[in-house]
GUDRENTOR-595071 format. One record per residue: x, y, z of N, C-alpha, C, CB in turn; residue in three letters. Coordinates in steps of 0.2 Angstrom, whole numbers, plus 5000, padded with zeros to 4 digits. Glycine has a CB too. Example, Ala and Ser with C-alpha at 12.3 -4.5 7.8 and 13.67 -1.06 7.14 Angstrom:
REM residues 2
506649725039506249785039506649845039505749785045ALA
506449895035506849955036506450005039507049975029SER
END
This chain:
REM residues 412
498948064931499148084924499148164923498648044919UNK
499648184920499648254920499048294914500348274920UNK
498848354913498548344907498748364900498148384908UNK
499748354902500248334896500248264894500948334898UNK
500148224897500048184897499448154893500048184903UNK
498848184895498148154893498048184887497548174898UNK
498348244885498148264878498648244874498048324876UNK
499348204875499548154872499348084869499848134875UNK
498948074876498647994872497747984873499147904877UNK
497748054870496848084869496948074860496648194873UNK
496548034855496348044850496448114846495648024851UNK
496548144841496748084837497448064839496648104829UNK
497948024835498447994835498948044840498647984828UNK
499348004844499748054847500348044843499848064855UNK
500448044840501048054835500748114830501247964830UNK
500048114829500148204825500148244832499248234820UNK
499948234837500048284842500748304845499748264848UNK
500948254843501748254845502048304840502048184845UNK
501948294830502048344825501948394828501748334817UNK
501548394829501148474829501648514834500248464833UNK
501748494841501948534847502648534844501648494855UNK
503148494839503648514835503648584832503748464831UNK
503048574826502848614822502848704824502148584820UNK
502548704832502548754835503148794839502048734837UNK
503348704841504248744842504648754837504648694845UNK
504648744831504948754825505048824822504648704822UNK
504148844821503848924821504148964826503148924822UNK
504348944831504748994836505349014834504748974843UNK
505748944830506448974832506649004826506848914834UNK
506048944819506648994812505949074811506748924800UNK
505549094816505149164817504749164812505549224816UNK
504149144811503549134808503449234805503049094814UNK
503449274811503349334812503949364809503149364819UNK
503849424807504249484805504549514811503949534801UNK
504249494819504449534823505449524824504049504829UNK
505449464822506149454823506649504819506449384821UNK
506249524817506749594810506849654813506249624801UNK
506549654822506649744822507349724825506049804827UNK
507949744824508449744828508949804826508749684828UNK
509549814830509949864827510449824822510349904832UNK
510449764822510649764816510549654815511649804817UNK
510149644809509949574807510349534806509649564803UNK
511349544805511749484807511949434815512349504805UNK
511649474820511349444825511049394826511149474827UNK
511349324827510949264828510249254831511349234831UNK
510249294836509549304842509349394838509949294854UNK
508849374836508649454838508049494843508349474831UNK
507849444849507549494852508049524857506949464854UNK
508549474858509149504864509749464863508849494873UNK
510049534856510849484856511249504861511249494849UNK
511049584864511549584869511549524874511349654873UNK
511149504876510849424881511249374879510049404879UNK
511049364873511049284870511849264868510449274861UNK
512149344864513049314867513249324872513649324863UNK
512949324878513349324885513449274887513049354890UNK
512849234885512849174886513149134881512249164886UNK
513149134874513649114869514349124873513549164861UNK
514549164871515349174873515649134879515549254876UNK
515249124884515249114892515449034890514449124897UNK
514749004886514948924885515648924883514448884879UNK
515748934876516548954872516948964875516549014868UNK
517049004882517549024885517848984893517449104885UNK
517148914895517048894898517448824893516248904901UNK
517448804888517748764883518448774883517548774877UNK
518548834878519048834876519548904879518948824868UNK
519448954884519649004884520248984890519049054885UNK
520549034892520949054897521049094903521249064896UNK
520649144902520349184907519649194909520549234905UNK
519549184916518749194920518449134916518149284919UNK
518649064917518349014916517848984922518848974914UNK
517248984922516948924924516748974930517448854925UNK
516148974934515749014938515449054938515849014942UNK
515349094934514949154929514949184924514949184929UNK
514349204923514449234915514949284913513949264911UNK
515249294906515649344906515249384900516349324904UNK
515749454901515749504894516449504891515549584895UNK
516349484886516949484878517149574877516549454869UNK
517449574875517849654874517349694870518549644870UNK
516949654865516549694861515949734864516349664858UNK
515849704870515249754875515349804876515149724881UNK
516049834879516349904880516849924875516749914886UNK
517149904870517549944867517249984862518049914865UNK
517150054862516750094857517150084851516750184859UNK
517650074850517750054843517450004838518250034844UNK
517149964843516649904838515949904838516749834841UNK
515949974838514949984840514649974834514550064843UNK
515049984828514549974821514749924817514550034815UNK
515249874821515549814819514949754820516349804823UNK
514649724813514149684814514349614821514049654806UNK
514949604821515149544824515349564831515749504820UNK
515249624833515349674841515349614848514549754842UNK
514949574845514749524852515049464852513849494852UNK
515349434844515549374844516149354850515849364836UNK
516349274852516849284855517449294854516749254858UNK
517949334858518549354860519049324866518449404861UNK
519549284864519749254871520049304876520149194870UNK
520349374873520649394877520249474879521449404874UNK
520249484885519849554887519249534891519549594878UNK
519149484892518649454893518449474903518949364890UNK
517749514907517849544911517149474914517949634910UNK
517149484922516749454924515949454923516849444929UNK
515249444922514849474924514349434927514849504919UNK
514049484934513949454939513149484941514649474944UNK
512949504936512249534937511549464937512049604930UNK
511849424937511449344936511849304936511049334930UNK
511649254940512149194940512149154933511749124946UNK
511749154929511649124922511849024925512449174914UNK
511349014927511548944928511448914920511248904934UNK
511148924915510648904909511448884905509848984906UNK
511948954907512748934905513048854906513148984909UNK
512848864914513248814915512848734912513548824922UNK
512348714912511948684910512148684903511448704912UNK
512148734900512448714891513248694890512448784884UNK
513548704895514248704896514548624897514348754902UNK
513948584902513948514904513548484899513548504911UNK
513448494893513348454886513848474882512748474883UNK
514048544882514748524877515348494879515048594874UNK
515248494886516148464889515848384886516548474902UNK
515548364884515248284882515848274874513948274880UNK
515948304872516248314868516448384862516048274866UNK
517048414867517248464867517448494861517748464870UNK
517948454858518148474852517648454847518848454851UNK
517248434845516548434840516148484845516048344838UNK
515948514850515548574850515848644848515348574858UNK
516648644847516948694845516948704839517448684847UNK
516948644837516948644827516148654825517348544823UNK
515748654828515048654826514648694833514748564823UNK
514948754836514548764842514048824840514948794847UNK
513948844833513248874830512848804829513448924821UNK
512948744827512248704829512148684834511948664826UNK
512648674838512748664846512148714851513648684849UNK
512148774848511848834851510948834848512348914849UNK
511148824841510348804838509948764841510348784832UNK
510248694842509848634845509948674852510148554845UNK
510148684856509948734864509148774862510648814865UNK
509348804860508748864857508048814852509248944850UNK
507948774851507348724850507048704857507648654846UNK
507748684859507348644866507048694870508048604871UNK
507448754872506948794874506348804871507148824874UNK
506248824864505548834860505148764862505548844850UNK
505348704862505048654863504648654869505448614864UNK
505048654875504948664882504448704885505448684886UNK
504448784879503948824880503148804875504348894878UNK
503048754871502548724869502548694872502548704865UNK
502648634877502348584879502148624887502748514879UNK
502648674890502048714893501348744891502248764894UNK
501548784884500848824885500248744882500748914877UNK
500648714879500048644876499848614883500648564869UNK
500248604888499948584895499448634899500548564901UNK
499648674898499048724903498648714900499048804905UNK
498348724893497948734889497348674887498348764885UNK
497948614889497448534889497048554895497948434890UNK
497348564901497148574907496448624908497748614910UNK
496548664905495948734905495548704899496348824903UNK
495848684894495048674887495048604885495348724878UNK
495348564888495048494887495748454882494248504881UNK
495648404880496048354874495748344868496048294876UNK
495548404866495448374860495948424857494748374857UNK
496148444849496348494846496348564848496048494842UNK
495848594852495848664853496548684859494948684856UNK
496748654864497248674866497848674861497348644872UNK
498048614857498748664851498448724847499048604845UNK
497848734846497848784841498048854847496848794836UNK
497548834853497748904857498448914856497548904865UNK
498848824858499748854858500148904854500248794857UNK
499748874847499948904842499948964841499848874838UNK
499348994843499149074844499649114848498449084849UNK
499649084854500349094858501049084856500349054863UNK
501049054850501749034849502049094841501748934848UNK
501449124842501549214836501349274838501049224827UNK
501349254846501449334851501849344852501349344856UNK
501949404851502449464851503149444857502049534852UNK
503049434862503649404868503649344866503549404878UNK
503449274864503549214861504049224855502849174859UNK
503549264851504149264845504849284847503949324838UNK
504849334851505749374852505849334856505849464855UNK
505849304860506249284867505949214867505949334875UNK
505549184863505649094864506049054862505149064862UNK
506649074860507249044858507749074863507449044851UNK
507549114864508449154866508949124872508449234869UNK
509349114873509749064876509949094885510549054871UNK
509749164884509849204889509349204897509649264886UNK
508549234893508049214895507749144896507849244893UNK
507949084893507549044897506849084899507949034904UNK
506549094890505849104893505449064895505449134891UNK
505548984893505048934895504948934903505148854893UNK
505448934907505148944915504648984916505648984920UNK
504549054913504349104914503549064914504649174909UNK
503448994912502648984911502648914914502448984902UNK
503248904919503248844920502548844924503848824923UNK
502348874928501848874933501248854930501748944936UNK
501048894922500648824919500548764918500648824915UNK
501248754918501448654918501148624923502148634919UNK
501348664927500948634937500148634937501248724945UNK
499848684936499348684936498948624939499348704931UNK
499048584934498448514936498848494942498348424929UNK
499448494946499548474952498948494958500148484953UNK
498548544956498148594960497448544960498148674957UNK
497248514956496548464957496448414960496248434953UNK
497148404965497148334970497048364978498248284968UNK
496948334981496748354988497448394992496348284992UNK
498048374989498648384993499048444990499048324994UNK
498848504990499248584989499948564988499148644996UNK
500148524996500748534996501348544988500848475000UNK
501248484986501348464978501548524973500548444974UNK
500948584973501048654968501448684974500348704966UNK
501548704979501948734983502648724985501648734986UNK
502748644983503448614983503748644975503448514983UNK
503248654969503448644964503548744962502848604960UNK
503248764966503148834965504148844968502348884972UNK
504248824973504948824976505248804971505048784982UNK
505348724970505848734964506048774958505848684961UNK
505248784955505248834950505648864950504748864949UNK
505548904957505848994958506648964959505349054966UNK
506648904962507548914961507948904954507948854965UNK
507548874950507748864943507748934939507348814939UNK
507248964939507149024936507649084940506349034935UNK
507649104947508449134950508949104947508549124957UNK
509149054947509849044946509849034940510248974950UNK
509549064934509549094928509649164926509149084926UNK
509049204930509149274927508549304935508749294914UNK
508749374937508249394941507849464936508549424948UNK
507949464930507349504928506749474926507549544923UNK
506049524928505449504929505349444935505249484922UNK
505549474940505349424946504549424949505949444952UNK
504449484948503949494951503349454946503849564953UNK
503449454939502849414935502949354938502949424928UNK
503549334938503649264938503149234944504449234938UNK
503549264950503049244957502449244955503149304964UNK
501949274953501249304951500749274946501349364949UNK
501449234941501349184936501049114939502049174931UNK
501249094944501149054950500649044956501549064952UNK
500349104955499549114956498949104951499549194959UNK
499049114945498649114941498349054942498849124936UNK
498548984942498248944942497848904948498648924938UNK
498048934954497648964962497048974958498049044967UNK
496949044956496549084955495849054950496949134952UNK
496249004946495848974941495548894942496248974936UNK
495948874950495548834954495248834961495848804953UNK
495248884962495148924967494548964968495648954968UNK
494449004963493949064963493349064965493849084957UNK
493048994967492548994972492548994979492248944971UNK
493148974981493048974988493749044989493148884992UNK
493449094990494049164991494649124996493649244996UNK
494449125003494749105008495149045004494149085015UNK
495148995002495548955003496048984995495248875004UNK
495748994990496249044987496849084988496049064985UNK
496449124996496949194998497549134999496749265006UNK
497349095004497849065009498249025005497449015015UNK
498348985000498448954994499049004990497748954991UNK
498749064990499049104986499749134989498549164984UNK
499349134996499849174999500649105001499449225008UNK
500349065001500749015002501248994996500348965005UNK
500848974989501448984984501949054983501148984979UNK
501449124985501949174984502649164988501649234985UNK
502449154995503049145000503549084997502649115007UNK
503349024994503949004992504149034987504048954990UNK
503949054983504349084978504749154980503949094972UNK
504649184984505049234987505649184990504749274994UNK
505449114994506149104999506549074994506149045006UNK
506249054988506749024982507249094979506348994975UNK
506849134980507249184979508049224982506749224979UNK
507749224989508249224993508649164994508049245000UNK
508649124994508949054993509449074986508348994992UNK
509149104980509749094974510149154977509349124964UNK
510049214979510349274980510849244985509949334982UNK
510749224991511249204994511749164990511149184999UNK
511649104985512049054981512549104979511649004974UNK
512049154977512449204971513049234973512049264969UNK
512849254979513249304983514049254986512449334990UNK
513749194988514349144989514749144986514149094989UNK
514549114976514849094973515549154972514449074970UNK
515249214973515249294970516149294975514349364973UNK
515849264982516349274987516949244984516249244995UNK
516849164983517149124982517649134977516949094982UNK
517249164970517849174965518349234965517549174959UNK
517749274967518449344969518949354977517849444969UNK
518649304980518949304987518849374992519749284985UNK
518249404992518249454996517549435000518349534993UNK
517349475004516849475009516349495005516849505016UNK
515649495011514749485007514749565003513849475015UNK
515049605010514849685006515149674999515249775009UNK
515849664997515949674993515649634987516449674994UNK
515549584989515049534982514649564981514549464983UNK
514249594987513449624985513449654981512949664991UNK
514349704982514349774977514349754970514949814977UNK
514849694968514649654962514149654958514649594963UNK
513649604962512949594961512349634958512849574967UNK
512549664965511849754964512349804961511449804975UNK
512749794959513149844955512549894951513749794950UNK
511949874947511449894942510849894946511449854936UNK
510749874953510049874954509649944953509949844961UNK
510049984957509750054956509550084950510250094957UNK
510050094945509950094938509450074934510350074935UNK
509350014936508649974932508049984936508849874932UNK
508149974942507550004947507050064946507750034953UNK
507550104951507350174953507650234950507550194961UNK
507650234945508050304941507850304934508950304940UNK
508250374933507750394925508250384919507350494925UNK
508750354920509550354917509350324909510150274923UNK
509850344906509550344900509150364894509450314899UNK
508850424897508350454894507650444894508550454889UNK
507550394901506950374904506450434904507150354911UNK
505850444902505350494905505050454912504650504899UNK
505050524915504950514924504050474920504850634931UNK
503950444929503250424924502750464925503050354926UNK
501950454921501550474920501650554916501350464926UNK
502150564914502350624910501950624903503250604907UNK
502050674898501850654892502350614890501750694888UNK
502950614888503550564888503550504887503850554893UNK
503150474896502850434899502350384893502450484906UNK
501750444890501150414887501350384883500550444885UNK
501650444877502250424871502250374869503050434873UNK
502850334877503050274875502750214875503250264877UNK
502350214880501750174883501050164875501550244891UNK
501050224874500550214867501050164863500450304862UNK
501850204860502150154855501850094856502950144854UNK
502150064863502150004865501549964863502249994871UNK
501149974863500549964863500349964856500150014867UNK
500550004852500449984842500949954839500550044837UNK
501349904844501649854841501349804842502249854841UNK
501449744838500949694838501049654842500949664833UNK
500349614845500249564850500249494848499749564853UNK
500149504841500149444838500149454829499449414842UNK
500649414828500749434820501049374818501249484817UNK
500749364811500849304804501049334800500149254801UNK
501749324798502049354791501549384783502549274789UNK
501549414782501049444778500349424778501249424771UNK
500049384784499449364785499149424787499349314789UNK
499349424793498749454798499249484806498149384801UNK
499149544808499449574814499049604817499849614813UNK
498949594823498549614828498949664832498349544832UNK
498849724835499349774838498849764846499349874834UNK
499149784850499249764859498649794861499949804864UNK
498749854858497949884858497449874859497649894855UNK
497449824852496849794849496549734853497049774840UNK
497349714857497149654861496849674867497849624862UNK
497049754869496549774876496149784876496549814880UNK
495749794868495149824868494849754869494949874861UNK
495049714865494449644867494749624873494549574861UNK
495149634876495249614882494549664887496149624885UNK
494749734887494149764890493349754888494249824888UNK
493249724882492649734882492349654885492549754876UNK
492849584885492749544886492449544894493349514883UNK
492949604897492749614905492149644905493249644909UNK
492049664900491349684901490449654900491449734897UNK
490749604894490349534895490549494899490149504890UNK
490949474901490949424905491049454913491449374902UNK
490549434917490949464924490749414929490649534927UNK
490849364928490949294931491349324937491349234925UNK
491649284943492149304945492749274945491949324950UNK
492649224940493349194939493549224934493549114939UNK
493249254930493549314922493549374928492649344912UNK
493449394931493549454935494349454939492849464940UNK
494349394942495049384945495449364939495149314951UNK
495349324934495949304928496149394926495549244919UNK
495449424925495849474922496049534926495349504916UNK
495849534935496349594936497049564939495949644942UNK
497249494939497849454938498349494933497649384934UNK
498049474926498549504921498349564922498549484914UNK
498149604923498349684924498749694928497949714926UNK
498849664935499349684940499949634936499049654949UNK
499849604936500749554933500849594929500749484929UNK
500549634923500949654919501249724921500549664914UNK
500849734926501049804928501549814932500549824931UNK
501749744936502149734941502649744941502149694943UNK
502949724934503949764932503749844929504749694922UNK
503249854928503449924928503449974934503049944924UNK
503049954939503349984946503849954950502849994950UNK
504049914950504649894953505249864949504549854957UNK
505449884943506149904938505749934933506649834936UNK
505650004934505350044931505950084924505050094937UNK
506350074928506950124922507250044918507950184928UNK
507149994920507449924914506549924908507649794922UNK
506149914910505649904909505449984902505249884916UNK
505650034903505450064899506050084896505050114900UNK
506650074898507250074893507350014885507850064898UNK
506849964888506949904883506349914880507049834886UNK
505949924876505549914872505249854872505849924868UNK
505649804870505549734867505249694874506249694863UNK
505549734881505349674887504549684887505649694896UNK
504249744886503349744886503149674882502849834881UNK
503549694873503149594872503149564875503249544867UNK
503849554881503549484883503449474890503949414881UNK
503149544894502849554898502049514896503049634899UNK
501849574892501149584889500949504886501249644882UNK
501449464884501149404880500949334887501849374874UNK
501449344892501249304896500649334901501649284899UNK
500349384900499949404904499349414901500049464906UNK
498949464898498549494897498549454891498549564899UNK
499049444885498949404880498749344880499349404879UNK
498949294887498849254890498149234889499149264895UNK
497849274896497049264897496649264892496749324901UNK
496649334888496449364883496249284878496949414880UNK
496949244873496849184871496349144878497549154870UNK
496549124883496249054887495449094886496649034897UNK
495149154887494549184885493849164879494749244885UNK
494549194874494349154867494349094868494849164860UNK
494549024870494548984865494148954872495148964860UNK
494148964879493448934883492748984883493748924893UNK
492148924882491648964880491449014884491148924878UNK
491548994891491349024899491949014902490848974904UNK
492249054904492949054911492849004913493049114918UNK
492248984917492148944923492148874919491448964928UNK
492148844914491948794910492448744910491848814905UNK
492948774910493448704908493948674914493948734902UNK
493848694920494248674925493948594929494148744928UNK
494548574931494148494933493948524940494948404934UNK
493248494943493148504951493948484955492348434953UNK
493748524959494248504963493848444969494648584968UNK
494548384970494248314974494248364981494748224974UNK
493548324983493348354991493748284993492348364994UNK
END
């Protein structure tokens, strides 16, 4: 039984537990928080990434009903480059003509919403704003019964793992990115879900799972790869932390599949890439990595080199926006969140709080040195860098009395 499972049909009724883990998907999508209000402009359906979310919109629509670049990758509609429509509220909506390929992610999450509207075409056409709404639930959904599974797993069955969810579910990357059609951020926590596979005697299990993971989450999107891989040690760490040796070996072994899932999507990618434009691998790759540079290794866009003043600047903003906010309740800024995260490392030095927390430090840190210029060009990617990391712990800290407390013995 998984520990979804067990805090289902753990007292009280699982039919409130079941309201509840709605309730909290529900708060994600119509935005409990004000965070959803920072955008360049609020007729945008998605506001933590509408560039994102109609790429993916148009792509289904044009996978339906269009005529040009149907069917094997996402596209961009004319409104993406034509400077004429930069202050036009509706710049993203779709367009059937103009329409160009775009090849920087496979976006399979497209073709998946694509294989529910062909179920019936013409009613997804006539109603594809709630066609896209119900999409975007399911993800908020998918992303609660993650954080509500890790969290039965680590704090028990009673009540206190949905309240944690729900804490999680008015952090700052939850609020902006737990609906969006783009990101598929519930993968990003799938590794949570796994978790309890890790208290049975046979590893194999999380390491078959760590693999699939990472092909599902590739053949979606490759930004933040390195959290994701790393997201998939956490719970190693948290069953592991007594015996180092079998942790490293553990660790290093889930990391490795999730790398060969990785190469495994890039080559799909790169295939498919051949296939539809009909030329050889250089040229796909050129397609593909067309932006890697750009997003990597460069300062394009008015990037401050790092460690600059520039550098702190931004790094401070980021940090006084909030980690956690309730509409006229209460806001918590990132800050405020490291300070109790720092001082929490300071009372507590257990060494499974000592590995959780130099975890999320390195994960959070990790897309900023390796896609350093995507990571401080976007603002909004630190929330939900920051929320599955260090936001992360920080809650599982609060709400277990001891780090070491809540975890099942592992069977000898």
């Amino acid at each position: 039984m998984t520990s979804f499972q067990a805090l289902m049909r753990s007292p009280p009724n699982g039919w409130l537990r079941a309201a509840a883990i709605v309730l909290i998907s529900l708060s994600m999508l119509l935005g409990v928080t004000r965070m959803r209000d920072k955008t360049e402009d609020a007729t945008y359906r998605d506001r933590g990434d509408a560039y994102s979310e109609h790429i993916v919109r148009n792509t289904v629509i044009n996978d339906i009903a269009g005529k040009e670049h149907t069917g094997g990758s996402l596209i961009w509609t004319k409104g993406y480059e034509d400077p004429n429509l930069k202050t036009n509220p509706h710049r993203y909506d779709y367009a059937p003509d103009g329409t160009k390929r775009y090849y920087s992610n496979r976006g399979a999450q497209a073709a998946f919403y694509t294989g529910i509207a062909r179920i019936g075409p013409a009613t997804f056409l006539a109603h594809s704003d709630a066609y896209f709404e119900v999409f975007r639930f399911v993800n908020c959904l998918m992303l609660t019964v993650c954080l509500a599974g890790f969290f039965a797993f680590t704090l028990g069955t009673g009540w206190k793992p949905l309240a944690a969810a729900a804490v999680m579910s008015v952090s700052s990357g939850v609020a902006l990115f737990g609906a969006n059609l783009y990101f598929f951020y519930w993968l990003m926590f799938l590794p949570l879900l796994a978790a309890p596979l890790l208290t049975g005697r046979d590893e194999r299990l999380y390491i078959a799972a760590a693999f699939v993971g990472g092909l599902a989450n590739f053949a979606v999107h490759y930004e933040f790869a390195t959290t994701f891989t790393l997201m998939w040690v956490l719970p190693v760490i948290l069953t592991r932390y007594d015996r180092v040796m079998a942790m490293l070996r553990l660790g290093a072994l889930v990391f490795a599949a999730v790398c060969a899932s990785f190469a495994i999507d890039i080559v799909l990618h790169l295939l498919s890439v051949m296939a539809i434009e009909q030329v050889d691998m250089a040229h796909a790759s050129a397609l593909v990595f067309e932006k890697l540079k750009m997003r990597v290794a460069s300062l394009d866009n008015h990037v401050p080199p790092p460690f600059t003043l520039g550098f702190v600047k931004s790094v401070l903003y980021r940090w006084s926006d909030p980690a956690f906010h309730i509409e006229d309740i209460v806001s918590v800024s990132r800050f405020v969140v490291l300070v109790v995260f720092a001082a929490l490392c300071l009372r507590d030095r257990s060494t499974a709080w000592r590995l959780a927390a130099g975890w999320a430090v390195a994960t959070y840190a990790s897309w900023y040195v390796l896609a350093y210029q995507h990571s401080m060009q976007h603002y909004a990617y630190d929330a939900m860098l920051f929320t599955c990391t260090v936001a992360l712990v920080t809650v599982l800290r609060l709400f277990a009395r001891r780090l070491r407390e809540p975890w099942v013995p592992i069977q000898r």
